[in-house]
C-alpha positions in Angstrom: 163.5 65.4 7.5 162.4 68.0 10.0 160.8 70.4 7.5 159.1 67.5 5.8 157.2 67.0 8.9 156.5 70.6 9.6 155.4 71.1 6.1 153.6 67.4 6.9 151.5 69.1 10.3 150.5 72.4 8.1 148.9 71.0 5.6 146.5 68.6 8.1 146.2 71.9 9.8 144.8 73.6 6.3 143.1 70.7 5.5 141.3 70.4 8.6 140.3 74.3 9.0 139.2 74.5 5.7 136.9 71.8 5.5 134.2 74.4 8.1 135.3 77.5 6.5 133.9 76.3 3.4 131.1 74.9 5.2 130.2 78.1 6.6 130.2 80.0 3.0 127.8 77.4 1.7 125.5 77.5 4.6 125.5 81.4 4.0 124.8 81.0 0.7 121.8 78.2 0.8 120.0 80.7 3.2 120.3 83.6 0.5 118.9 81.3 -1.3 115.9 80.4 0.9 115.3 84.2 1.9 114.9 84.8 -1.6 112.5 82.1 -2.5 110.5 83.4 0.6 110.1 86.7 -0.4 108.9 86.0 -3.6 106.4 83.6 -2.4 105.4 86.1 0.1 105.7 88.9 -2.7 102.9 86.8 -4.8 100.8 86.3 -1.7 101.3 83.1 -1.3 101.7 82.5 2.6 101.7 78.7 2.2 104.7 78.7 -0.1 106.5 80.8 2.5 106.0 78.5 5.0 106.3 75.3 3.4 109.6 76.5 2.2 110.9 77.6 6.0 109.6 74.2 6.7 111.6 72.4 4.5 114.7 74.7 5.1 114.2 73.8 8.5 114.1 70.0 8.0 117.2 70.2 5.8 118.8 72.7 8.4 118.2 70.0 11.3 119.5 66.9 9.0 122.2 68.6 8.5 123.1 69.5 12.2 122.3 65.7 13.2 123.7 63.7 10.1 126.9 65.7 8.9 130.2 65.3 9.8 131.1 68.5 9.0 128.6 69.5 12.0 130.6 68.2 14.6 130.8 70.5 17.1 128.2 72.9 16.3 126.1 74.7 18.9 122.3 73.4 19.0 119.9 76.7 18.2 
């Protein structure tokens, strides 16, 4: 009954540490993303795309930090 319950606590444990882990990877990878799509804007001299596209990066970036749960406890830039 004992190792039931250890066996119980470590997988909350992996369930709860992996939930920002994978957070973090996406995050990572949706600002590839957005790097990408401003360099080509800015590669076709289009300085309004660029910035419209930080903008709305930006937006999404701040929803994110205020709405999600998986935000909890994140540091404010």
């Amino acid at each position: 009954e004992g190792f039931v319950f250890i066996g119980d606590i470590t997988a909350a444990i992996i369930t709860i540490t992996r939930g920002p882990t994978t957070r973090v990877i996406a995050d990572a990878s949706a600002w590839r993303t957005i790097a990408v799509m401003v360099a080509a804007a800015v590669a076709e001299g289009t300085a309004a795309v660029a910035a419209a596209v930080l903008a709305a990066a930006d937006n999404s970036a701040k929803a994110d930090f205020n709405g999600a749960p998986a935000s909890a406890g994140r540091v404010a830039a």
